[in-house]
N, C-alpha and C positions, 0 to 999 in steps of 0.2 A: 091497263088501268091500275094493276097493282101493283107496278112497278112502280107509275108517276105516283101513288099514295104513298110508296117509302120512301119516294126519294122528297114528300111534304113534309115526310115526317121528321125524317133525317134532318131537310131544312131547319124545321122549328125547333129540333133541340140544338143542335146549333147556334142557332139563335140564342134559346131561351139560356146555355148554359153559361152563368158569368166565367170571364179570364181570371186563371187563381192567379192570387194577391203574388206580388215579388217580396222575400224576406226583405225586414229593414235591417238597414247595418247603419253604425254612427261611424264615420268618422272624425277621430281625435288626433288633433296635428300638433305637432309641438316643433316643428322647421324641420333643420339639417338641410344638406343638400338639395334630396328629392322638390324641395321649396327656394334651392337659388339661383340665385340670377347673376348672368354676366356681366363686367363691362361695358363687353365687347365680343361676337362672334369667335374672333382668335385670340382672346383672351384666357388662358388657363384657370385664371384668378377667380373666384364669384363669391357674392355675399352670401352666405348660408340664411333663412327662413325669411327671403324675400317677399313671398307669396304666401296668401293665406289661405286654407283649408277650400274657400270657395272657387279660388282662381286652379287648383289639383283637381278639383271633382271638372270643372268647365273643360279644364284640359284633353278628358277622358270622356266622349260623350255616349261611347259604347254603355259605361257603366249605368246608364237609364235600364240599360236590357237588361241584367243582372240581377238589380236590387234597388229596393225605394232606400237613396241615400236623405243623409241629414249629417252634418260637419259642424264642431265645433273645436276653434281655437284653447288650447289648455295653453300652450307658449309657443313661442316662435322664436328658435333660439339655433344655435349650433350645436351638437350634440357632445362638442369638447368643453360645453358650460352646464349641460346635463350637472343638478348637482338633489342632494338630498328635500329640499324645499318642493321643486318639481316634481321630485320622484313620489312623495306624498300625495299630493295635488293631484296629480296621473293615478294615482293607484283607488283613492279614494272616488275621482271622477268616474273609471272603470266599473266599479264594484256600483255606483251610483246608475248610472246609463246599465249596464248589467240586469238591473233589477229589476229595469220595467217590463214589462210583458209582454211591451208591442216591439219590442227590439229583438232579434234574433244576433248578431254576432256585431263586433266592432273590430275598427280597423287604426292603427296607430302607426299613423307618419313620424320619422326621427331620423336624425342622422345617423351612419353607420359608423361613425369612430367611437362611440356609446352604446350602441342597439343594445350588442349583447346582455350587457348589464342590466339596462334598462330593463330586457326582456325576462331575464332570471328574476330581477327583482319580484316583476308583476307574474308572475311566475307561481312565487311561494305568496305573496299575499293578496292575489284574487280569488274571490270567492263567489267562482261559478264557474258553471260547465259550457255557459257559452261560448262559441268562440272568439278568440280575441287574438288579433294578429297583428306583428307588428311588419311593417316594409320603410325604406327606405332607397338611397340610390347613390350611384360612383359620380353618375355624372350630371351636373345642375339644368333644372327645367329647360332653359335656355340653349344648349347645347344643341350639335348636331348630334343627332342618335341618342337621343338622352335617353335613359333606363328608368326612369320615374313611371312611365304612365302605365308601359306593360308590367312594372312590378304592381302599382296600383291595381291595376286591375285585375292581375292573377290574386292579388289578397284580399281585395272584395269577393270574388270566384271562391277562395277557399273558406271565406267568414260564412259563405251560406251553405256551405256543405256539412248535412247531418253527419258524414265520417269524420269531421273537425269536431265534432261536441265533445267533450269529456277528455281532450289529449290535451290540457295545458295550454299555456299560450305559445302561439308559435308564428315563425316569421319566413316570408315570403318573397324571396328572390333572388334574378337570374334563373325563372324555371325551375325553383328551388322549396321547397316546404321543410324545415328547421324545427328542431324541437327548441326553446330556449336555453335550458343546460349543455349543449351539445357544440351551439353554434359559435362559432369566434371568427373574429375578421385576420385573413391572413397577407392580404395584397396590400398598398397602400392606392394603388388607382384603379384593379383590375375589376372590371365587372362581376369577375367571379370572386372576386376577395373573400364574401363569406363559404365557411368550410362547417363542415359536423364532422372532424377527425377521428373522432373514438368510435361512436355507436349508428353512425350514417344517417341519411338521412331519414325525415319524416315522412318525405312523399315529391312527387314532379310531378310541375304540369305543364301542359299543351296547349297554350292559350286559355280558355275556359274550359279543357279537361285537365281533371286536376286527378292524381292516384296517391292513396295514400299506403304507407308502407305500414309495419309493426309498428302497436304503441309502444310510448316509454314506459320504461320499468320503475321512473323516479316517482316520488311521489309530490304532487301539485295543488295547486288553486283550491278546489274544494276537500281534497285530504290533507293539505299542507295544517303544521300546527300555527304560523303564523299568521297572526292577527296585528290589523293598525289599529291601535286606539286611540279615539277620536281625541284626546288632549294632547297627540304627539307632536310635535313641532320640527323636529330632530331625531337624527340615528346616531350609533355612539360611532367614536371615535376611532376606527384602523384605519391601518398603512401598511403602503405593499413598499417593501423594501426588495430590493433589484440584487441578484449575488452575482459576483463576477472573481476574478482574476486580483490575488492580495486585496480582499476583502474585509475592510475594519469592523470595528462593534460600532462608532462612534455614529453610525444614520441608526441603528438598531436603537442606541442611547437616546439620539436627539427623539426618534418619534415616540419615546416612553415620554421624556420629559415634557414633550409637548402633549402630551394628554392619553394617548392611544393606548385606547383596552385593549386594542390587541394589535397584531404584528403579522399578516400573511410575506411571510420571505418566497421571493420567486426566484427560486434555487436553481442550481447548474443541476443538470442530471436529473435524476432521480428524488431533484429537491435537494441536494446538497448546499452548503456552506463552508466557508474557510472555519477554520478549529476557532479561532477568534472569535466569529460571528458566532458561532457553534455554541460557544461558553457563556457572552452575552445574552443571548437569548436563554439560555436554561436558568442561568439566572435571573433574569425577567420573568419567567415562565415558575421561577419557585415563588417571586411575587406576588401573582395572581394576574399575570397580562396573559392572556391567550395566545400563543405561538404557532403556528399552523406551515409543517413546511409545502409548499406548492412545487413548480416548477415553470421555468420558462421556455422549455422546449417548444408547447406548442398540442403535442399530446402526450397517450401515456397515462399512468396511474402511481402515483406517489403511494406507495405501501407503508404501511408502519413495520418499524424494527428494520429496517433496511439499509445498512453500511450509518445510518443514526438510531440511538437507540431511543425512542421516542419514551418508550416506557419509563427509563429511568431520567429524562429532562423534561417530561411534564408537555412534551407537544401535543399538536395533531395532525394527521399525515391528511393531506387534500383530497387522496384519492383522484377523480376523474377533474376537478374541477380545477381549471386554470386558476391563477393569482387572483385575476379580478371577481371572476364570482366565487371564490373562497373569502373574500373581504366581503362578500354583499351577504354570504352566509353566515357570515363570525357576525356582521352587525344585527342582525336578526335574531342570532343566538342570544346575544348579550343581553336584549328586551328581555329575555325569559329568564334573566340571572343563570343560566347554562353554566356548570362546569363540563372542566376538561372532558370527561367520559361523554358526558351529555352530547356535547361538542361534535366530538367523534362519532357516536354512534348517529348524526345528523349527516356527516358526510357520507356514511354509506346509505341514505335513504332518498338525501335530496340533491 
């Protein structure tokens, strides 16, 4: 008899006790790949952001078990049209869907020939600890083996994971957890293209087990000092100039002329340049255009005072950060009227 009354009891809470809620995550799609579509099955070729945010989530119908989704279109675009206008729009919508209460993490569809950027960007101007992650994919919805749904879906798995609060934004794919500063695309078709070369990865996962490694040491989203303000329209003006093999001043000249505050060179080496290019920019650089030398190796850390003397041309040495997110940090800089030191003292922090 009082065995059958435990196991009434047992019934009844059971019963009585509600299934806890699944986090909600927003997803915000803006194309690329992961959204295109083929011709044709043996067609290489496909339209990049064919598909809209609702026909990614449909795709994936695991993702009900996960998390109560909600998808909204910010663009649908190819990720090599990714430009400043968008990048606003994104970052403002983030910070917006971020703040409501009933939302726990969000999830950003993009192409991979831009992620990284994209990701730095929202990076240094989100402001929250939630998670926010971006994925994307090599190969279009349409394909055989496409890599879309399982990256989708590991980056829903990581948006609702309390060890994702407070690490920045970060991005999810190939089994891969990325911090945004870190991550860069190295393949042009390979599944595995994105890499975190310098400081490794953020974390792997196992289908829906996900492991997170050591946080980043940079600093992000809610310590970051950058702010968008609301009457912005526009980022200012740099260019990443490419150094190679008899190296003129004359692209260094043309992108002063055409407007550009500043100038990230992505130097042979260690960030090097031809003596030519060398001299142009110091002179530029006595101007008051921002000079910043990078590198196009791949990784690596660009030092100051090394085989150029920064100190006496007024540069700033990149440190960790490839070409492209040293231009997304000089344009952010500039908002704050940053000099050179200032400058500097930002690439060792972010």
């Amino acid at each position: 008899m009082i065995r059958l009354q435990n196991i009434l009891l047992l019934t009844l809470l059971c019963v009585s006790v509600p299934a806890l809620a699944k986090e909600h995550v927003v997803i915000l799609a803006t194309g690329g790949t992961i959204a295109g579509k083929q011709a044709s099955k043996n067609d290489p070729g496909y339209k990049a952001g064919s598909f809209k945010v609702q026909d990614l989530v449909d795709a994936v119908p695991e993702l009900k078990e996960v998390a109560e989704l909600s998808g909204q279109q910010v663009a649908n675009i190819g990720s090599q049209d990714m430009n400043n206008e968008v990048w606003l729009k994104l970052a403002r919508r983030v910070n917006e869907v971020a703040s409501q209460p009933d939302v726990d993490g969000i999830v950003i569809t993009h192409g991979t020939d831009t992620l990284e950027e994209t990701a730095y960007f929202l990076n240094l101007v989100v402001d929250t600890k939630k998670p926010v992650v971006l994925t994307a994919s090599m190969r279009p919805a349409t394909s055989i083996s496409a890599d879309g749904p399982m990256n989708l879906y590991q980056s829903v798995v990581v948006a609702t994971r309390p060890e994702a609060v407070g690490r920045g934004v970060l991005c999810v794919l190939n089994d891969e957890i990325h911090y945004a500063a870190e991550i860069t695309k190295t393949h042009t078709v390979n599944p595995g293209t994105m890499q975190s070369p310098n400081r490794g990865l953020a974390g792997k996962c196992d289908a829906e087990v996900c492991t997170f490694f050591s946080p980043t040491i940079r600093r992000h989203t809610t310590d970051s000092e950058f702010k968008i303000p609301a009457d912005l329209d526009d980022l200012p003006a740099v260019e990443i100039v490419y150094a190679h093999v008899d190296m003129k001043r004359n692209m260094i000249d043309a992108a002063v002329k055409s407007g550009a505050k500043g100038i990230v060179i992505a130097g042979v080496g260690d960030g090097n340049m031809s003596q030519e290019a060398l001299e142009a920019a110091a002179e530029h650089a006595k101007n008051g255009v921002i000079i910043v030398r990078s590198s196009h190796v791949g990784a690596g850390i660009v030092k100051r005072n090394v085989e150029v003397n920064d100190d006496e041309n007024g540069f700033v040495a990149s440190r960790e950060l490839n070409p492209q997110k040293a231009r997304i940090l000089v344009q952010l800089a500039l908002l704050q009227d940053a000099d050179v030191d200032d400058i500097q003292e930002m690439f060792l922090k972010y």
